[in-house]
N, C-alpha and C positions, 0 to 999 in steps of 0.2 A: 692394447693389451694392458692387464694390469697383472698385479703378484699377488696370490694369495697366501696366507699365514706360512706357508713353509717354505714360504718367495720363489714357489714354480710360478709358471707363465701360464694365465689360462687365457681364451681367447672368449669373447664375447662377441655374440650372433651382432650381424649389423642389427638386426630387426631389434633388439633388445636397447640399443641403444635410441631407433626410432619410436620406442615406446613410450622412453622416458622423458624424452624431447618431448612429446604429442602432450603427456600426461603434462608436461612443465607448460607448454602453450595451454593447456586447458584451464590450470588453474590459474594463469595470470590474465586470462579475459573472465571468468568467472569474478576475480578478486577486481576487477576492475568495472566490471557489469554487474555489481550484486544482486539483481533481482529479488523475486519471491525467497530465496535460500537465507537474507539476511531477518528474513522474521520466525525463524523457527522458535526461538525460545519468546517471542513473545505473547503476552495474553489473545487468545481469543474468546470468540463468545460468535451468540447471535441477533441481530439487528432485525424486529417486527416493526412492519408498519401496517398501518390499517385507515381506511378511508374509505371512498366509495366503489375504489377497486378491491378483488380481492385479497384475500390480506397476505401482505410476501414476506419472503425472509431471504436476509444476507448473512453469510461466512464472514465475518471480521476479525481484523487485528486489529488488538484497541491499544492506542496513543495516549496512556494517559501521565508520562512521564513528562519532563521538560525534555530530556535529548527524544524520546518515543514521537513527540509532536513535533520537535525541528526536524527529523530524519524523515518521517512522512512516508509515503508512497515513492519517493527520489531514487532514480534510477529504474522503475522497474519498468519491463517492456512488455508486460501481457499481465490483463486483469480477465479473471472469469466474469461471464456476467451476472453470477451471484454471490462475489465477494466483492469487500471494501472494505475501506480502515474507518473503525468511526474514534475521532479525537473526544477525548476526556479533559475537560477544564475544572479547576479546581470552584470556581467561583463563574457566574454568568457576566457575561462583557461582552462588547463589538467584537466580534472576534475574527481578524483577518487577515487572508493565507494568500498562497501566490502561487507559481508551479515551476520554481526554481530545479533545476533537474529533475523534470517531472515527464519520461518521454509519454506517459497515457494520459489521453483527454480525459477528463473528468466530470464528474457532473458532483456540486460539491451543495450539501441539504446541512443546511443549519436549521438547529435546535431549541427551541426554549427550557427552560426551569419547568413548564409546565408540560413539555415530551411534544410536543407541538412545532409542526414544521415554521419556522418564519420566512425564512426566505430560500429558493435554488437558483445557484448560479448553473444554468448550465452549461456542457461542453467546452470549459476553461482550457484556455490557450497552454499549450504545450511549452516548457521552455521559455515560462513567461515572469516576470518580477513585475507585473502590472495587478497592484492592490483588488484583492476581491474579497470584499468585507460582508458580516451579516448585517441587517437593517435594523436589526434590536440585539437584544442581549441574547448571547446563545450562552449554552452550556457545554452542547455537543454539537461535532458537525462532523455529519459521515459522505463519504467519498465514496463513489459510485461509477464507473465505466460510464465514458459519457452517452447521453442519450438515454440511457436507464429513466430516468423522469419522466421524460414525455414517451416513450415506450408503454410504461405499467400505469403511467397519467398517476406519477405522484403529483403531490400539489399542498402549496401553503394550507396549514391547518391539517394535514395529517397527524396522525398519532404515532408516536417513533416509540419504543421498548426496546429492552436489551437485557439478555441472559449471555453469563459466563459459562464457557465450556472448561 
């Protein structure tokens, strides 16, 4: 029981108390599983590619911060199969990642200066700090549900594009 303002006794339902419990468990596995919920304020856009397949598109959150590109994909436990994050580099370099608190397999498509696929790592190991670098200079490299590549038969030398929503 507690007092309210005129310090009579009011009693409170048990249920009302299990509510609050439930709603306090909720938010401390949410706040400790961020998933999809930690990228709402961040940019999206959409990711075209085009080759000899038909030409596809993905729903991204684009990385193009220094903390947006450490944070990554880490944590999250379910990717659609037509979203991904594609990272934003300021300048083209080796440019390589790893899957540090990363519970979704990935399939990870790096990019050239010239929108041109160079290399795909496919289906990168979960939970892994084992270096997976591009074989030339990327600029950008978008992250994909693994298997997505050999699936839609992307492939070195595709044409990668991207609009902001």
């Amino acid at each position: 029981m507690i007092r309210n303002a005129s310090m009579q006794r009011v009693k409170i339902p048990v249920w009302t108390s299990f509510l609050a419990l439930l709603a306090l468990l909720v938010h401390s596995v949410a706040s400790a599983n961020p998933d999809q919920s930690l990228f709402e304020k961040w940019p999206t856009g959409e990711v075209t590619i085009r080759g000899a397949h038909p030409t596809l598109r993905f729903k991204v959150w684009v990385a193009a911060t220094d903390d947006h590109r450490e944070q990554g994909l880490m944590y999250v436990q379910h990717l659609d199969p037509d979203q991904g994050m594609l990272f934003v580099f300021p300048s083209p370099d080796i440019q390589t990642f790893w899957m540090k608190n990363t519970y979704v397999s990935l399939d990870l498509i790096f990019i050239g200066q010239d929108h041109k696929i160079i290399n795909i790592a496919e289906r990168a190991e979960t939970l892994s700090l084992k270096p997976i670098p591009s074989t030339g200079p990327a600029i950008q490299v978008l992250e994909l549900l693994a298997g997505t590549s050999s699936r839609l038969h992307i492939v070195k030398g595709d044409t990668v594009s991207f609009g902001s929503r």
